[in-house]
C-alpha positions as CSV (number, residue, x, y, z in Angstrom):
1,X,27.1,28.9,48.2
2,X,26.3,31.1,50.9
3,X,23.8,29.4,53.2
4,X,21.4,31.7,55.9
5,X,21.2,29.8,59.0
6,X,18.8,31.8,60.7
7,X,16.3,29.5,63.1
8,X,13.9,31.3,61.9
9,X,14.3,31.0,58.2
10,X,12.5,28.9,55.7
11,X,13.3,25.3,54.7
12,X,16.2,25.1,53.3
13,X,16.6,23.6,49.8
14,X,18.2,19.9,49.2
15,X,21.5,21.9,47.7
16,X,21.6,23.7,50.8
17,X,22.0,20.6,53.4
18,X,24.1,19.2,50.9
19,X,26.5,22.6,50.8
20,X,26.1,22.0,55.3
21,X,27.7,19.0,55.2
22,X,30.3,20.1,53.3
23,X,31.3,22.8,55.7
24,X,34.6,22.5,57.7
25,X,34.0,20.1,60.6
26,X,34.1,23.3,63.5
27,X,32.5,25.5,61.2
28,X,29.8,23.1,60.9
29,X,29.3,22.5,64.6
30,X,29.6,26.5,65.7
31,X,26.6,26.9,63.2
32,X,24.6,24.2,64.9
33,X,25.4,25.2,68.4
34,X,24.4,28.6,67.7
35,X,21.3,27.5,66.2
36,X,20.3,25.0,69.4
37,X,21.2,27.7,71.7
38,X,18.2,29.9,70.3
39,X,16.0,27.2,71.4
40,X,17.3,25.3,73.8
41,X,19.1,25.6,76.8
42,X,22.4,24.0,75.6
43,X,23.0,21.7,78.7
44,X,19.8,20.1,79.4
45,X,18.4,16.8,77.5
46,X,15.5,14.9,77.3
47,X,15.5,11.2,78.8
48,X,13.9,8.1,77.0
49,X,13.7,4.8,77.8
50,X,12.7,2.1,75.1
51,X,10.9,-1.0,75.5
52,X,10.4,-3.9,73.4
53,X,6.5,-5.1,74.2
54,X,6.4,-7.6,71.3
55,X,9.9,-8.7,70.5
56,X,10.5,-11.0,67.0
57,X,8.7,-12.7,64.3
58,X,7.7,-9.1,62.3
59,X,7.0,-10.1,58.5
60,X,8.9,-6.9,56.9
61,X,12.2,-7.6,55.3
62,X,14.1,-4.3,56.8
63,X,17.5,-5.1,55.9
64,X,19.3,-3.7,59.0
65,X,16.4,-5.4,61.7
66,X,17.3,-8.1,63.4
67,X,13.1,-8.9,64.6
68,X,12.6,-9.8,61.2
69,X,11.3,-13.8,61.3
70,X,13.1,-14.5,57.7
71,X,16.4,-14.1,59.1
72,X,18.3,-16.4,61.6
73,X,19.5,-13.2,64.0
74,X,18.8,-15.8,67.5
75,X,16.1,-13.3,68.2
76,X,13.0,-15.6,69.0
77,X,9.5,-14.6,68.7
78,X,7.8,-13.9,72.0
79,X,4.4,-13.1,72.9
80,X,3.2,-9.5,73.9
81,X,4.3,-8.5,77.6
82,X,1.3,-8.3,79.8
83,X,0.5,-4.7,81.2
84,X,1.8,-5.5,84.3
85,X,5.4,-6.1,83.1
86,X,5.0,-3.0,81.3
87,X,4.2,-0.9,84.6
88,X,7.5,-2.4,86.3
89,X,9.4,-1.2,83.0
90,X,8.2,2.4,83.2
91,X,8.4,2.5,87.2
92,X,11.9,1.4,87.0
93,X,12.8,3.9,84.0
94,X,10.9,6.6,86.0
95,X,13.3,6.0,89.0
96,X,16.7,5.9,86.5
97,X,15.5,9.5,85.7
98,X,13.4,9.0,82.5
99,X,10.5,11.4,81.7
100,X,9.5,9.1,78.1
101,X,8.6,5.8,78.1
102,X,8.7,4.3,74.5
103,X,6.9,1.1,73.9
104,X,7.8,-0.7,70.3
105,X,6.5,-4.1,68.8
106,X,8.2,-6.1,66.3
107,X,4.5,-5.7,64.0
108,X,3.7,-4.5,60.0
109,X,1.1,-3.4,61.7
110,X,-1.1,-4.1,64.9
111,X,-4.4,-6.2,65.1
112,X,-7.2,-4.6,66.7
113,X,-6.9,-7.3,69.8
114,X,-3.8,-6.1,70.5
115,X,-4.2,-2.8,70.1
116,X,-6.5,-3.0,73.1
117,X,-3.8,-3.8,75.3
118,X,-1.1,-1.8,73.8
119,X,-4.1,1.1,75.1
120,X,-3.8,-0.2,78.7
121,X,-0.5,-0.1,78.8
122,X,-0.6,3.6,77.2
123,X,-3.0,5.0,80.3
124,X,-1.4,3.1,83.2
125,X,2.1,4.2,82.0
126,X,0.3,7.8,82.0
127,X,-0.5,7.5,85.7
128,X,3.0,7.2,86.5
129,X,3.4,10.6,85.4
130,X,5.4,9.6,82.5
131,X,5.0,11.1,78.4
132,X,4.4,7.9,76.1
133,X,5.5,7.2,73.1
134,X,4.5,4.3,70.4
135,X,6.2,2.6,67.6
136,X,4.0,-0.5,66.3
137,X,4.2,-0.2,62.3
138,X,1.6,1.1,60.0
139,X,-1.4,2.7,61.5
140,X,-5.1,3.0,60.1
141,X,-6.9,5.9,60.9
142,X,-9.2,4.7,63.1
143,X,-6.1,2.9,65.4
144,X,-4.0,6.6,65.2
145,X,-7.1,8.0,66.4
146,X,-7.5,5.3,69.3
147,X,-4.3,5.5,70.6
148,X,-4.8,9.7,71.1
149,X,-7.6,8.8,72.8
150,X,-5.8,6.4,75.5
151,X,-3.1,9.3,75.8
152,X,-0.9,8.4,73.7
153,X,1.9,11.5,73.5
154,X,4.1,10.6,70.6
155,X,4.2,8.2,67.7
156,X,7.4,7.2,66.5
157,X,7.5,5.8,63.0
158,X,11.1,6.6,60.7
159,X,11.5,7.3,57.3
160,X,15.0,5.1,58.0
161,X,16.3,6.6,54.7
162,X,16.1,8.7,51.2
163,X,12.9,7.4,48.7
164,X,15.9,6.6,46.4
165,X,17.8,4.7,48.5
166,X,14.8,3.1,49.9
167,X,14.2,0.2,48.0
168,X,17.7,-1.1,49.3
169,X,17.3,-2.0,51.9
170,X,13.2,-2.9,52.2
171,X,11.0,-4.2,49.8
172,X,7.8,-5.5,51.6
173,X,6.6,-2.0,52.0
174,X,6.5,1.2,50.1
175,X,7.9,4.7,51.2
176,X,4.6,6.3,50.8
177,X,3.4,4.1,53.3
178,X,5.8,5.1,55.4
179,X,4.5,8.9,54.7
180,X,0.5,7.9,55.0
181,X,1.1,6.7,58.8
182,X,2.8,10.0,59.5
183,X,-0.4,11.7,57.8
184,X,-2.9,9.6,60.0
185,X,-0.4,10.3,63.4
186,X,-0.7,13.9,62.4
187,X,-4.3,13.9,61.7
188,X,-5.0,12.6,65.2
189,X,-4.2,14.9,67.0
190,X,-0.6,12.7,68.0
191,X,2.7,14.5,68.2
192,X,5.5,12.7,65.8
193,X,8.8,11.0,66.6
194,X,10.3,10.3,63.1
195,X,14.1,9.6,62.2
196,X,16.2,7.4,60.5
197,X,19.4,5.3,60.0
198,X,23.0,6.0,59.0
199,X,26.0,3.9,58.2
200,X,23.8,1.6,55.8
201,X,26.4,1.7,53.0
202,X,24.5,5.1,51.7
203,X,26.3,8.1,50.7
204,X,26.7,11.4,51.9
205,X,24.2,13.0,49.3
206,X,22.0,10.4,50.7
207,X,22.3,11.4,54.2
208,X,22.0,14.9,53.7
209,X,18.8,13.8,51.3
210,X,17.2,12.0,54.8
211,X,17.6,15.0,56.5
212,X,16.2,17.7,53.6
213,X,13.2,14.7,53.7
214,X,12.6,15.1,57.6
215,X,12.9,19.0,57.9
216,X,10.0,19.1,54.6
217,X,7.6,17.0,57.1
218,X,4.8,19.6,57.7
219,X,5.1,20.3,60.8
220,X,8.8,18.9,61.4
221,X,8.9,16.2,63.8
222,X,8.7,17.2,67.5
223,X,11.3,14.1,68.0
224,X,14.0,12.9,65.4
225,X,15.8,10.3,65.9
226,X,19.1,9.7,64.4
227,X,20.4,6.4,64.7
228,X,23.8,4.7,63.7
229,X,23.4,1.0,62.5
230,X,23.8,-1.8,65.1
231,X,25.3,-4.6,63.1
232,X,23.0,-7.7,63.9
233,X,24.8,-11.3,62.4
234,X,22.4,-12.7,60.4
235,X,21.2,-9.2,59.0
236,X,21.7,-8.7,55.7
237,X,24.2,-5.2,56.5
238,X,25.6,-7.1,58.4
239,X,29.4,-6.9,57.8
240,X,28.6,-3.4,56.0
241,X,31.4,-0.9,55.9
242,X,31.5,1.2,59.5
243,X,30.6,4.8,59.0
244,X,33.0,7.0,60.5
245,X,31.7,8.9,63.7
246,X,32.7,12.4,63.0
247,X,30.2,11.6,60.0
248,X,27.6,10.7,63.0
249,X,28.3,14.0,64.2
250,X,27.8,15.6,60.9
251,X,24.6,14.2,60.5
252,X,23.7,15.5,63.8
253,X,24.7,19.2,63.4
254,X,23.0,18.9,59.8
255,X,19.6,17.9,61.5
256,X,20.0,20.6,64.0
257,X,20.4,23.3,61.5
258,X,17.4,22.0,59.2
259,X,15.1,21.1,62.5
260,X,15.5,24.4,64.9
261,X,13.1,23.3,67.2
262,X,13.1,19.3,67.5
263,X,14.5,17.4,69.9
264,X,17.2,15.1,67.9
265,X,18.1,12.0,69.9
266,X,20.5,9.9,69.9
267,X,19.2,6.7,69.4
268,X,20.4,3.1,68.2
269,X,24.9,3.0,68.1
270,X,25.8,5.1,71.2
271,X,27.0,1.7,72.9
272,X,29.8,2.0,69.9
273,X,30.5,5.6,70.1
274,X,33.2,6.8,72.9
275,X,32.2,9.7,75.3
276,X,33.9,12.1,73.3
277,X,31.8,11.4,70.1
278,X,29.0,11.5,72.8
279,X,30.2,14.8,73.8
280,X,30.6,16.2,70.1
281,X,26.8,15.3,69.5
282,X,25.6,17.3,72.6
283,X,27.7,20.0,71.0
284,X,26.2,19.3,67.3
285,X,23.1,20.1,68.9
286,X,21.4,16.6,70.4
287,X,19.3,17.0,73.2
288,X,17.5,13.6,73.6
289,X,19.2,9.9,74.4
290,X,17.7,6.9,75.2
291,X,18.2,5.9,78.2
292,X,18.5,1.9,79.5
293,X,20.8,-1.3,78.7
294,X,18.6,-2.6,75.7
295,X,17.1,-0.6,72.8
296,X,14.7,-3.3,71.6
297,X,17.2,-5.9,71.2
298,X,20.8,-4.1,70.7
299,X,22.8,-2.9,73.1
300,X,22.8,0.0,74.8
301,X,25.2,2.2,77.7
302,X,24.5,1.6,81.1
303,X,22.3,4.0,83.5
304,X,24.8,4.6,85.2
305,X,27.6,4.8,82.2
306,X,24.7,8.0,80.9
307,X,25.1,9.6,84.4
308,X,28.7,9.7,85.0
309,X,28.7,11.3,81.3
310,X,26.0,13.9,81.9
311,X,28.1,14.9,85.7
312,X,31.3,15.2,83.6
313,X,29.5,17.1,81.3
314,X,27.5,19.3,82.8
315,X,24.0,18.4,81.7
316,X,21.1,18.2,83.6
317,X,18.3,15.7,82.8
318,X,14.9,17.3,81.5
């Protein structure tokens, strides 16, 4: 099948991302660097730095999270962090070079109270000159609509997977659901951060399936995350089968291609990837990392690990 990769052409069909990541692996990859080249500059990338404001106890049963209360993962259920610890968290990723701070909560979805803080911390993370982003579960109108209001830049909330694959790995909410936030974000006036999560024993029809569900969003995610799973003990994939990483880098080039103008970030698993599947990403077309030791509460590389790879690189920080 001959497939047009033209940024400017139309969606491309579920056959079509299928036949992409079927292409040889350098075939693949010259096709996505051409495409992020018409929109990007090829050696610059957007900075992000994740926060955990509300850290365990979350009643969803996502199989691959290690917040949720009903398994025994050693991550305890703390209290929300106070605005002021927030500020030190955003000061500090301003000075490691961030320009995002992302604040998540381990939530199904957030009570009113708290919302009201989550708002504080939204405008005084603003006055540091920083762009915000949110992820605190499933919204209702009237809370998408008050966060825009405080400032709020971004609102990150994944599809994680396929609607057919779904329902393996979580059952205490629906995929639609998932959908109707991303409506009420949209509706808001909010920009949209929306990924999801490979290496969860799916296949490679289901991977290109996530992708060929993310490019359909209307309009396509200004952020998409793709994110390798971080094996928590405890977890129920935990002890699932380890995807390969050139498959990583697949997924990548395959979102580039299908999402022209997003910024895809590498999120959860770079602490397992070497710097040359690092390197291969950058040249599959990501443009955003998170940035900081922790992503919630996995692993993540070092500051100063990031900045010795961007010098021998070549890239330059947003």
């Amino acid at each position: 099948m001959k497939i047009s990769l033209s940024p400017e052409s139309d969606i491309l069909s579920f056959s079509q991302v299928e036949s992409l990541f079927e292409l040889p692996f350098s075939d693949l990859l010259y096709r996505a660097q051409t495409v992020h080249r018409s929109h990007f500059d090829p050696n610059r990338v957007q900075v992000s730095t994740l926060l955990s404001i509300k850290t365990g106890g979350c009643p969803e049963d996502c199989s691959y999270c290690p917040q949720a209360a009903r398994y025994s993962t050693g991550v305890a259920n703390e209290a929300l962090l106070s605005v002021e610890e927030v500020i030190a968290a955003a000061r500090a990723a301003k000075e490691a070079g961030a320009s995002r701070f992302c604040m998540g909560a381990a939530w199904r979805g957030p009570k009113q109270k708290d919302l009201q803080q989550v708002t504080d911390m939204i405008k005084a993370v603003r006055q540091l000159g920083l762009e915000t982003c949110a992820t605190l579960g499933m919204l209702k109108e009237s809370q998408a609509t008050q966060l825009k209001d405080a400032g709020l830049d971004f609102y990150n909330h994944n599809l994680d997977t396929t609607p057919e694959f779904y329902g393996e790995i979580i059952h205490t909410r629906e995929y639609e659901d998932r959908l109707d936030t991303l409506d009420k974000v949209r509706q808001a006036g909010l920009k949209v951060c929306c990924g999801g999560i490979i290496g969860m024993g799916e296949s490679r029809q289901t991977r290109a399936g996530l992708i060929y569900q993310l490019a359909k969003l209307d309009p396509q995610p200004e952020s998409v995350p793709i994110n390798m799973l971080v094996q928590v003990e405890g977890t129920p994939l935990f002890g699932s089968e380890v995807l390969d990483p050139l498959e990583f880098v697949r997924t990548v080039a395959v979102a580039r291609i299908c999402m022209p103008r997003s910024f895809v970030r590498l999120s959860a698993g770079r602490q397992q990837m070497s710097e040359s599947v690092q390197a291969l990403c950058f040249l599959a077309g990501a443009n955003s990392i998170f940035y900081g030791e922790k992503l919630l509460t996995t692993g993540n590389p070092e500051v100063k690990a990031d900045q010795n790879l961007f010098l021998k690189l070549g890239i330059v920080p947003l």
